[in-house]
N, C-alpha and C positions, 0 to 999 in steps of 0.2 A: 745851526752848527751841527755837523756830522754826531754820529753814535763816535763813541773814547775809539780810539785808536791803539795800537800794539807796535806800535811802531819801534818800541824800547825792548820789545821782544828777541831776546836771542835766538838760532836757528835751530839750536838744539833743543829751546826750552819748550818744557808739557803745557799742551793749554790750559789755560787755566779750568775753564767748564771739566774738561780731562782730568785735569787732577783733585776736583771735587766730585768726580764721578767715581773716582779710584777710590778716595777717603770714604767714602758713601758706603761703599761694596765694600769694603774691609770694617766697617761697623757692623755693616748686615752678616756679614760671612762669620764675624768672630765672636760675634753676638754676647753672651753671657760671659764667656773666657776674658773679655777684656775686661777694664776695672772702670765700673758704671759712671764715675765721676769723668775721667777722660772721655768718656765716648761721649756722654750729655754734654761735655764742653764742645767735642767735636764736632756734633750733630749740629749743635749752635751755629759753630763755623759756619758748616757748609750750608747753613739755610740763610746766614749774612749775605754771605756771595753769592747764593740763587738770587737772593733779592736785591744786593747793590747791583748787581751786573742787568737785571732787569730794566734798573733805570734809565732810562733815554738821557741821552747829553753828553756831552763831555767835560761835565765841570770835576776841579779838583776839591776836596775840603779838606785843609787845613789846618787843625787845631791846636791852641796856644794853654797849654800846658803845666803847672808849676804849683810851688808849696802857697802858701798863703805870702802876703807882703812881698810877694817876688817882682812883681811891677807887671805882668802879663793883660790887664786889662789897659795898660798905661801905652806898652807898645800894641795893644788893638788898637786904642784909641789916635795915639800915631799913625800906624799903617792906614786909616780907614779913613784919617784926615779929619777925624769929626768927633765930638765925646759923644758917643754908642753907646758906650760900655759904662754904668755909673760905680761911681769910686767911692767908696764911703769914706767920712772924712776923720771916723775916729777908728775903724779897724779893719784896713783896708780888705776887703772880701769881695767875691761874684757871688751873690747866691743862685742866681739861673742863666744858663747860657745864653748867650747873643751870638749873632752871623748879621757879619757882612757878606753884599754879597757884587761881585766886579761883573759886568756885561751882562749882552740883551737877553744870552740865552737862560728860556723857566728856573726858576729852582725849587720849585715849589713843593713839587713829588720830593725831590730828594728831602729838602726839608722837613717835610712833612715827616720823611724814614728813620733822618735824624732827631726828628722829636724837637724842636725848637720853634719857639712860636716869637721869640725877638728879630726880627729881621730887618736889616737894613742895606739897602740899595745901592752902592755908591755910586756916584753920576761920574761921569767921563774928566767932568773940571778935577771932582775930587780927588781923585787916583790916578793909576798911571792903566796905561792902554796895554802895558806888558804882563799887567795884573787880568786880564777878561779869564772870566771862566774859574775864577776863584771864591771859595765860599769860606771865607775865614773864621775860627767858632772861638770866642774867650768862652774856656771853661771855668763852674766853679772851681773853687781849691780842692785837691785830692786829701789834704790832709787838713779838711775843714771841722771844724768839731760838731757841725750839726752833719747826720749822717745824708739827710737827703740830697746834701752837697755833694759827698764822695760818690752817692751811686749816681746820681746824676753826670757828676764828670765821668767818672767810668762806664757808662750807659754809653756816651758817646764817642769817648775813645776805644771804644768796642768797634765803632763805626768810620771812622775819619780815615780818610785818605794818607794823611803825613802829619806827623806828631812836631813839633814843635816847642822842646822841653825847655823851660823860661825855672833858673835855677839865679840865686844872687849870692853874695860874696859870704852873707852869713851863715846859710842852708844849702849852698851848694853837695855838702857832703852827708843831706839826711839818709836814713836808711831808710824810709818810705820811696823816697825814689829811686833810690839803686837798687831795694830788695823786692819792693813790687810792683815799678812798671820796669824799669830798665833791661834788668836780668832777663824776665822772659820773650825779650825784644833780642833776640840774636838772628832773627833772619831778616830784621827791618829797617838795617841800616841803610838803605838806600829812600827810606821813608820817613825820614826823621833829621830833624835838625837841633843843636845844642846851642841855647843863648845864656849868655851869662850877664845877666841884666844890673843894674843898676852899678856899673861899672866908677860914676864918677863920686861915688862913695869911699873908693880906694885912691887916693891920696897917691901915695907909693906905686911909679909906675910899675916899678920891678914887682914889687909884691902883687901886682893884678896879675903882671904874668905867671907869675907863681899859682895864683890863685889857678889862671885860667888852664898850667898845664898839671895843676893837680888834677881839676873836674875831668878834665882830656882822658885821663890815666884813670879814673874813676869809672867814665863808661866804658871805655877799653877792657877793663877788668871788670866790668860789670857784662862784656859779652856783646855790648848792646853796637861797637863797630869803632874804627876809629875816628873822628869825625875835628874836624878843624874848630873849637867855639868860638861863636861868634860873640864880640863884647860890646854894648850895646846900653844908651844911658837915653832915658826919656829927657831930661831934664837938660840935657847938651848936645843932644839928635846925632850921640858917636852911635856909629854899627847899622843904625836905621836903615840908611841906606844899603848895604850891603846883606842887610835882613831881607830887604824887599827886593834885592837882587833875585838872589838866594831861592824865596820863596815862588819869583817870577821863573825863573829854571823849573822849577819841578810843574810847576802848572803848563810852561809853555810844551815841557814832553808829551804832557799829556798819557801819560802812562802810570803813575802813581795809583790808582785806583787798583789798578789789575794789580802791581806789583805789592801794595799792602796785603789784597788779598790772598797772594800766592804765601807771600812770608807767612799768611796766618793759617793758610792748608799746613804749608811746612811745620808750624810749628806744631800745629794740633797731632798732625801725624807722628813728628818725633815722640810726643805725649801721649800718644796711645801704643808706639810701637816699643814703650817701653816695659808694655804689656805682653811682648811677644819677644821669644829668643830670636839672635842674631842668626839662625840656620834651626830647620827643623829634620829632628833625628831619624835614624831608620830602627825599625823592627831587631831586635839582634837572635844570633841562632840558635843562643843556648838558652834563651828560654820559650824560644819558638818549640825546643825539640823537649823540655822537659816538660811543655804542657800537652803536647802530642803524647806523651807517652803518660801523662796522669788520665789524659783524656780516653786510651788504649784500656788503659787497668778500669776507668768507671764503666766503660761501654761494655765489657765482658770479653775481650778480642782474646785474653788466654783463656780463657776457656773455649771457647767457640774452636780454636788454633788445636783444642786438645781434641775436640770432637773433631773437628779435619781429619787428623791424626786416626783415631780410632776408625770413622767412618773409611777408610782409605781402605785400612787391612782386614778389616769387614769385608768389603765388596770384594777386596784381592782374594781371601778365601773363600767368598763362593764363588765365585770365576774361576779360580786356578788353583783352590788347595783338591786335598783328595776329597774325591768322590763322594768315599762312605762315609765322612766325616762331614761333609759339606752341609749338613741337615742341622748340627751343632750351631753355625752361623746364623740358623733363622731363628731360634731361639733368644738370642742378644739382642737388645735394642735398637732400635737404630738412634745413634749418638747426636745426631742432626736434627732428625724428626723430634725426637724429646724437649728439641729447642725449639719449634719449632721454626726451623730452619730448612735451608739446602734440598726442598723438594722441589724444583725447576719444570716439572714434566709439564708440557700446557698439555690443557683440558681439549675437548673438541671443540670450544669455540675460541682456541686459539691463547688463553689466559696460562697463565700459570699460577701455583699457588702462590709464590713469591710478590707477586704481581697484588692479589689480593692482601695480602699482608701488608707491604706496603702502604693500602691503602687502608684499610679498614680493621688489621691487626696491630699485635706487638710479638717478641719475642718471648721466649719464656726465658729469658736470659736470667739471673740471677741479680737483682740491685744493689746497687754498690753499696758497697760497706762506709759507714761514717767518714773513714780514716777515707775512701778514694774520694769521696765530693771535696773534705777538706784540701785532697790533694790538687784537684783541680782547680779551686776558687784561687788557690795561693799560686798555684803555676798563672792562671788567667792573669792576678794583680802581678804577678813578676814581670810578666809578659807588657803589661802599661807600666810599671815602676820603671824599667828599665828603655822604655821607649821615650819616656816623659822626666828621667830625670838631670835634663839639662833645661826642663820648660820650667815658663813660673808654675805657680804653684794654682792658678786657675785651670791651666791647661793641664796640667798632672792631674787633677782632681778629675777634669772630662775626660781623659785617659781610661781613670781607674773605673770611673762610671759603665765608659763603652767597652770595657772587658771582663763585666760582671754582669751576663745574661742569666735568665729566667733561669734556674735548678729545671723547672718543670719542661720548659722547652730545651734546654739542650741534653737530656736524659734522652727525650723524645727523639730531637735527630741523632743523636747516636744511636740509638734503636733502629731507627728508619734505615740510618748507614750500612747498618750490620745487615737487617732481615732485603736490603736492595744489592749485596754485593754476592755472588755467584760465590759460593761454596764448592762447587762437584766443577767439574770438566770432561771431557770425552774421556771416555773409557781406556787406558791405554792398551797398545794393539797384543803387546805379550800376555794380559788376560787374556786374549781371547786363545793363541797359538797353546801357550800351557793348558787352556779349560781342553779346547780341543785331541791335547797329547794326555790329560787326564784320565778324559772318555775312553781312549782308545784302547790304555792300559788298564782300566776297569773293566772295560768289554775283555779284553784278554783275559785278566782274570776270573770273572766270570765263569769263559769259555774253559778256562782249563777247568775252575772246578767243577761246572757241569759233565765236564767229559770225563772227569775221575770217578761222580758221581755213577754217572753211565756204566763205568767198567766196573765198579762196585756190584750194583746191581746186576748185570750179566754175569758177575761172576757166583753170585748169591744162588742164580738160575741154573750154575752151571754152563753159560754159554759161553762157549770159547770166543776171545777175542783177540786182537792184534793189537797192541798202542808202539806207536813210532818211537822212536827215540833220537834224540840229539845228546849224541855223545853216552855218557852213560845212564841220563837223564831223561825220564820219558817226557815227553810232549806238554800232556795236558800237564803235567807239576811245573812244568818250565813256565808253560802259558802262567799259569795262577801264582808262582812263586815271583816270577818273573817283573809280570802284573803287580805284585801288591810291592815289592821294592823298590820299583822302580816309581810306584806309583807316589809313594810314602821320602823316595828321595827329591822326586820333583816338587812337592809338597813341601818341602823344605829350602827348596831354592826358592821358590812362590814368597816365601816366609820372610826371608831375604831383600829376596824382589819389592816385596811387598812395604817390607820396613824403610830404603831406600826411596819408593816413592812416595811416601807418607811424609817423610820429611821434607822432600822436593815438592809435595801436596802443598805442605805447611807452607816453605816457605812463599809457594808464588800465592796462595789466598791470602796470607800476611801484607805481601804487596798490596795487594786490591783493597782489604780491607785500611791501610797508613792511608792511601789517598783517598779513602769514605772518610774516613776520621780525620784527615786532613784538612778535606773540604767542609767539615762541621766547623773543625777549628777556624777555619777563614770564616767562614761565613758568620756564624755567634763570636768571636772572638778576636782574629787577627782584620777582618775587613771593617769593624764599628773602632778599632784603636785607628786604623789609615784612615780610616773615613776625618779623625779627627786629627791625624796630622797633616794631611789632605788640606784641612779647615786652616791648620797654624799655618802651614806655607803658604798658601794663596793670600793668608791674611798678610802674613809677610813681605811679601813680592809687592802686594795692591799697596802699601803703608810705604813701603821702600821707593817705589815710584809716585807716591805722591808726595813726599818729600825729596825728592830727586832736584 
């Protein structure tokens, strides 16, 4: 006989290999975030299904189901036409499973997977021919008082194909099997069937149907699907037949295999994905922007913003203030260099200092004060609080994790940030026109007081001389007075000039430096929180499609 077939496969539906590929990669992906209990059941899953699906054949297994005294080895021994299955005559119980087993094809591997070592063969006289390829299993009792029973049964119906739940008129309504197989069985109803056994104990026709549309209403509301039960007496062979219908339909689809195991990706998936929020959140702006700006205050950017500032009208007055005062400026520090900052010149082999700092220095920036770390650590946590508080409470915690880098390393690149962003700019061209209208009015003056000088001294000598005059004003006073007013007004406009671009200074290095400081924050801060909501969505989508 061929490998199972998919025949019952709808066009839309995930393969099955697919959808324990998906469940797979959202264990691996979500790793510790999910809750370790779900994911060890799930992992369980999907290594059933690696390994039912491995199995060669196409047979189905079948197993029968129920509380103790439910009559379930009564109908194996029925269906299989032979007593199999031994009955104990004082307290009716299975202590180890049994399988029968219908046609020529092996069962052996499966058996072997299922763990049963009772096997019985049924021959062609014994059965019906609509039964091949079936491997029927009486389990022990689920609610056996010796435990090896219950894990035994549960061992197997871990494994089986189509459940087969054998429920009688006095224990149809335990809460062992509506609370711990039923319920969790909401995607299996196409894999399971409801008997309500030992039917000719009820006297009362109306009252069995009563009985049978309580149970009906009991798995219905237990989730587990709505299902027709089937009523069904050893001892008067009612429903037998229609059992063995029943059970010949699912075996002749031959799809049962795949279809249990898909219900049990689905379910393991809804059971993990209850680990994970229904949509995963974004970044928000206000605490993106308030930790850029604690992050601004630790790195030292107003002060750095103040030496901009200073250094600006520093160089403005020696470029463009007066002349005879200009010597005054070299005496001041440079505001920059004390940072060791902002000296850009490369050397002759191309480097610049900048360059070298980066790599093998630091700044002399000032370190932040208690009060700015604490400011940053609490913007970073605001930053995941606020990213994370719609996740559970695993994914919040890796949230808070991934937005709490090293003190020691993000000190560092903020350092790195500052002494790598270009402080100076080209010179602007009005230095140069005012230095030059400085000089000129200097040299003016100067010339006139040399030349006053001049007529001093010839007149000391007694030498007659001439001085021109402009208006009633002689020459060399015009030049020299001329010279130093005019010199001392332009000086002033510089002063102006000066203050105007220092702030225009300020603001575009401010610019430069938000996106160094930007890019610290992504990279120690806003890219380790995506990285981990990155993690919750993928985990999302993979879990979402394998339960699809």
């Amino acid at each position: 006989m061929s490998r199972r077939r998919s025949a019952g496969r709808s066009p839309g539906m995930v393969p099955l290999t697919e959808r324990a590929e998906r469940l797979r990669s959202a264990l691996d992906v979500g790793g510790d975030q999910l809750d370790p209990m779900a994911s060890e059941q799930a992992r369980g899953v999907v290594d059933r299904v690696k390994e039912r699906w491995a199995l060669k054949g196409g047979r189905t297994v079948v197993a029968l189901a129920g509380p103790t005294g439910s009559g379930k080895s009564s109908i194996f021994n029925a269906l299989v036409g032979n007593e199999v299955s031994v009955i104990s005559p004082r307290r009716p119980t299975t202590s180890t499973a049994s399988a029968a087993v219908w046609g020529e094809e092996p069962a052996g591997e499966l058996l072997d997977w299922l763990g049963i070592d009772a096997r019985h063969q049924v021959e062609t006289a014994e059965g019906q021919a609509e039964l091949d390829g079936l491997v029927l299993v009486d389990l022990p009792d689920f609610d056996s008082r010796e435990l090896r029973h219950r894990v035994e049964a549960d061992r197997i119906l871990e494994r089986a194909d189509v459940f087969v739940w054998v429920a009688d008129p006095q224990k149809y309504a335990d809460a062992r099997l509506h609370d711990d197989y039923l319920q969790p069985l909401r995607h299996h109803d196409t894999v399971m069937l409801v008997v309500l056994n030992q039917a000719d104990r009820v006297k009362d026709r109306d009252d069995l149907q009563q009985v049978r549309e309580d149970l009906r209403r009991l798995v219905r509301d237990d989730g587990a699907g709505d299902h027709e039960v089937i009523l069904t007496s050893v001892r008067t062979q009612e429903g037998l037949a229609e059992l063995r219908g029943r059970i010949a339909q699912v075996v002749s689809a031959r799809n049962a295999a795949e279809a249990r195991l898909v219900a049990d990706l689905r379910t393991s998936a809804e059971h993990v994905a209850e680990g994970v929020a229904p949509t995963t959140p974004e970044l928000t702006t206000s605490a993106d922007t308030r930790l850029h700006e604690a992050l601004k205050v630790a790195s030292g950017v107003p002060v750095v913003l103040d030496a901009v500032e200073r250094d600006y009208r520093r160089q403005a007055n020696a470029r463009a203030g007066w002349p005879f005062t200009r010597w005054v400026s070299g005496l001041r520090p440079d505001p920059l260099r004390r940072l060791r900052l902002g000296d850009d010149t490369p050397s002759p082999t191309g480097i610049a200092p900048s360059d070298v700092r980066a790599v093998l220095g630091r700044s002399s920036l000032p370190s932040p004060t208690p009060a700015a770390r604490a400011n940053v650590q609490l913007a970073a946590q605001q930053v995941a609080e606020d990213a994370g508080k719609e996740l559970p409470v695993r994914w919040q915690e890796a949230l808070v994790e991934a937005a709490s880098p090293s003190e020691g390393n993000l000190a560092d690149a903020l350092d790195q940030a500052v002494i790598s962003t270009p402080l100076r700019s080209r010179a602007p061209l009005w230095w140069s026109v005012l230095g030059v209208l400085q000089l000129l009015l200097a040299l003016a003056a100067v010339a006139g007081l040399l030349w006053l000088v001049l007529v001093a001294v010839l007149g000391w000598f007694a030498v007659p001389t001439e001085v021109p005059f402009v208006g009633p004003v002689p020459v060399p006073l015009a030049l020299l007075a001329g010279g130093l007013l005019a010199g001392l007004l332009l000086a002033a406009l510089a002063r102006v000039a000066a203050s105007v671009g220092a702030r225009r200074r300020r603001r575009q290095v401010e610019e430069r430096l938000d996106e160094a400081i930007d890019e610290v924050s992504y990279q120690h801060v806003r890219r380790p929180v995506l990285t981990v909501l990155e993690r919750h969505e993928k985990v999302r989508e993979l879990l979402e499609r394998a339960s699809a």
